[in-house]
N, C-alpha and C positions, 0 to 999 in steps of 0.2 A: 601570905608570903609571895612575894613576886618571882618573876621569872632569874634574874637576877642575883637574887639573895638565894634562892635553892640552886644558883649555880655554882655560888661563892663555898657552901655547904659541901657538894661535890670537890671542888678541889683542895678545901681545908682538909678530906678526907684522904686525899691521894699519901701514901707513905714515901713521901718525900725521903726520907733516912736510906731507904734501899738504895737509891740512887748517887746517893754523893758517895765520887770515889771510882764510878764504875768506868768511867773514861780509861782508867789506870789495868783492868783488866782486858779477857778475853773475853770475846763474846761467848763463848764455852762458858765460861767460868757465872754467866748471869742467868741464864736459860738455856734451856733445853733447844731443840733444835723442833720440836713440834710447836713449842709456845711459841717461837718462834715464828713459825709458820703462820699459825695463829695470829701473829702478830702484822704480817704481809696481807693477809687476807682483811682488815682492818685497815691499814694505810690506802690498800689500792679500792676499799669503800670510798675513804674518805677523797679520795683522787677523783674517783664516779661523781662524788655531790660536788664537787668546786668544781670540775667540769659542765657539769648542767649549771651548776650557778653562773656562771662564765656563759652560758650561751644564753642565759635567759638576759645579759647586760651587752651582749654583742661580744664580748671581749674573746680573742683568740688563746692568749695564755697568761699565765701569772707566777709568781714566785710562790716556793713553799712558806718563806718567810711572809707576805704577802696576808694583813686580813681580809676579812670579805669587808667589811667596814671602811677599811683604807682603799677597797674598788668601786665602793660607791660618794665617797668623795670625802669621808671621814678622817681626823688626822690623830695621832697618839701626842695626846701631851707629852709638854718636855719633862712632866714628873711622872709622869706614867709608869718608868720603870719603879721609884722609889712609893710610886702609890697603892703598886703589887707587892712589894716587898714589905711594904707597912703592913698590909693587911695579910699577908703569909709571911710572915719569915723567916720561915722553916724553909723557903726557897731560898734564901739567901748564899746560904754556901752552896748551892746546887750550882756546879759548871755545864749543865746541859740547856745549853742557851735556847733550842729551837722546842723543848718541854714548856719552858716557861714562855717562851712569845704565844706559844699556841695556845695555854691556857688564860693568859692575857687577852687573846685576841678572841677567845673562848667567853671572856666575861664580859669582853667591850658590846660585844654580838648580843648576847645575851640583857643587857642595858637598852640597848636599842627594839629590842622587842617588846619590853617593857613599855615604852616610850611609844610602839605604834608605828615604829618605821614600816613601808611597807614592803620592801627586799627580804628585812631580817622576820617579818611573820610569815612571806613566802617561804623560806627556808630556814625554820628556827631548829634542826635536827643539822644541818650542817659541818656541828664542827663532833659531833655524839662517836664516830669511829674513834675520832683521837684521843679524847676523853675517856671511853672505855680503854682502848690501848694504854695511857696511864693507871687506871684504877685496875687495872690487869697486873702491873708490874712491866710495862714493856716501853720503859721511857730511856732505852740503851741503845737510841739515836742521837746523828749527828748528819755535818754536812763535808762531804769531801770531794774535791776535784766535781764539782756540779751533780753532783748526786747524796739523796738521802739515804743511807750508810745505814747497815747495822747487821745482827746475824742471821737477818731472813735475805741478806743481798744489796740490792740497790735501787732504788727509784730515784727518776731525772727530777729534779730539783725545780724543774720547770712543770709546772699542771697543765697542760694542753684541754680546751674546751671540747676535743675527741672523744677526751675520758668521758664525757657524761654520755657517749651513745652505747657506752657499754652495761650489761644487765647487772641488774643489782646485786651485792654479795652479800650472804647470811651473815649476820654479825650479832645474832642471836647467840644465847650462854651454850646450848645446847650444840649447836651448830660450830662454835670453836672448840666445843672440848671435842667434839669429834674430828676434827680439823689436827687436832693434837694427838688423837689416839690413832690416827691413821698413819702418822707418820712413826708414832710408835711401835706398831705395829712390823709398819715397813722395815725399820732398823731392828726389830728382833729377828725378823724374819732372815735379813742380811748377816747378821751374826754367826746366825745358826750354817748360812750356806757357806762363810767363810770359815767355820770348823768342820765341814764338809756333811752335814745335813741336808736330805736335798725334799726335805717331806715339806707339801705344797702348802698353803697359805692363801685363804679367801680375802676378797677384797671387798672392807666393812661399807662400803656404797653399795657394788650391787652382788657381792657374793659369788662372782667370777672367780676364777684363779689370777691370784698374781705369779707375777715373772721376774727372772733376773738377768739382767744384761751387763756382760764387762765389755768396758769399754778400755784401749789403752792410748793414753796422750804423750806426747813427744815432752810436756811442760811440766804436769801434774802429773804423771804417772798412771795407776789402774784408779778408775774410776768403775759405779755402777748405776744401772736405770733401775728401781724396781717398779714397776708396771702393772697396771690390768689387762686384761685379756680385751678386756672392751671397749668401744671405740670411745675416745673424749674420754675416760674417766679415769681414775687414779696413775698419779705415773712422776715420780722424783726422782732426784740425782743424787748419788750419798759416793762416798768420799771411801 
């Protein structure tokens, strides 16, 4: 089985069903705020590899909508969309338009290596963050006012070839669920100090004490930091 065909495999597998509909909700209401998290740390992988992709073609920046395919001189048939939809069409009532370019643009890549191109065996792990980010449940993206949207925030909609001078981020299984429990953590721990608990909380990286900071805005009201004691290491903003 080719490259190709085992990719096709992967997104027949994605539970398309979760997702139609979720436009209509809150971000609260689809995941948690760790998975979440989880889910950022994933996107700004996939932001590191089109950036190195980008500087290995010269090119300065690109769109999120943007395949690597279509940067090196490849174009999307005009049946392209109806040629995805035939072969999934469990995507079909799906309104999250930039889920399915990306796994489109996921398969065309994927076709191309097969075939020997030699960009797409340069970089055939490429588009693997966003991919797992769907097969995760975390396709409760969109694109708004120039930026890619959702309840881990914002990323610029524009990929800068910068991104790729930054260090790689774990997007191993292990590695996100602790990504998740961390922040779990963090929001128990903030509960506890908002019923006026004040018994301290180690922090699951490197078993320092974490901290809590109020902070008060003239817009949002009280906000807090919960922190490590250590430099560079654990440290979010909760609400």
């Amino acid at each position: 089985m080719g490259v190709y065909e085992r990719a096709c495999e992967r997104v027949g597998r994605i539970d398309v069903g979760s997702y139609v509909g979720n436009e209509e909700k809150r971000y609260e209401e689809i995941r948690s705020k760790g998975e979440y998290e989880a889910d950022s740390v994933l996107i700004a992988e996939y932001y590191r590899r089109v950036g190195v992709f980008l500087q290995s073609i010269s090119e300065e920046a690109t769109s999120v909508y943007m395949g690597m395919d279509m940067l090196i001189g490849y174009k999307v048939a005009e049946d392209g969309w109806d040629d995805f939809h035939e072969r999934f069409p469990r995507f079909k009532p799906l309104n999250n338009w930039m889920m399915k370019l990306l796994c489109m643009h996921y398969l065309r890549w994927c076709s191309l290596i097969d075939a020997g191109e030699e960009k797409a065996l340069q970089f055939p792990d490429v588009y693997e963050p966003m991919i797992v980010l769907f097969e995760r449940g975390g396709g409760g993206i969109s694109t708004h006012h120039g930026e890619l949207v959702g309840g881990f925030g914002a990323f610029s909609r524009t990929i800068h070839s910068n991104r790729g001078d930054k260090a790689p981020y774990d997007i191993g299984e292990e590695a996100l669920r602790r990504t998740i429990k961390e922040i779990e953590v963090a929001e128990a721990y903030l509960s506890e100090y908002k019923l006026g608990n004040i018994e301290e909380k180690a922090c699951l990286r490197c078993g320092n004490r974490l901290e809590i900071q109020e902070y008060l805005s003239e817009y949002s009201g009280k906000w807090y930091k919960v922190k490590c004691k250590s430099e560079n290491c654990f440290s979010r903003n909760f609400s």
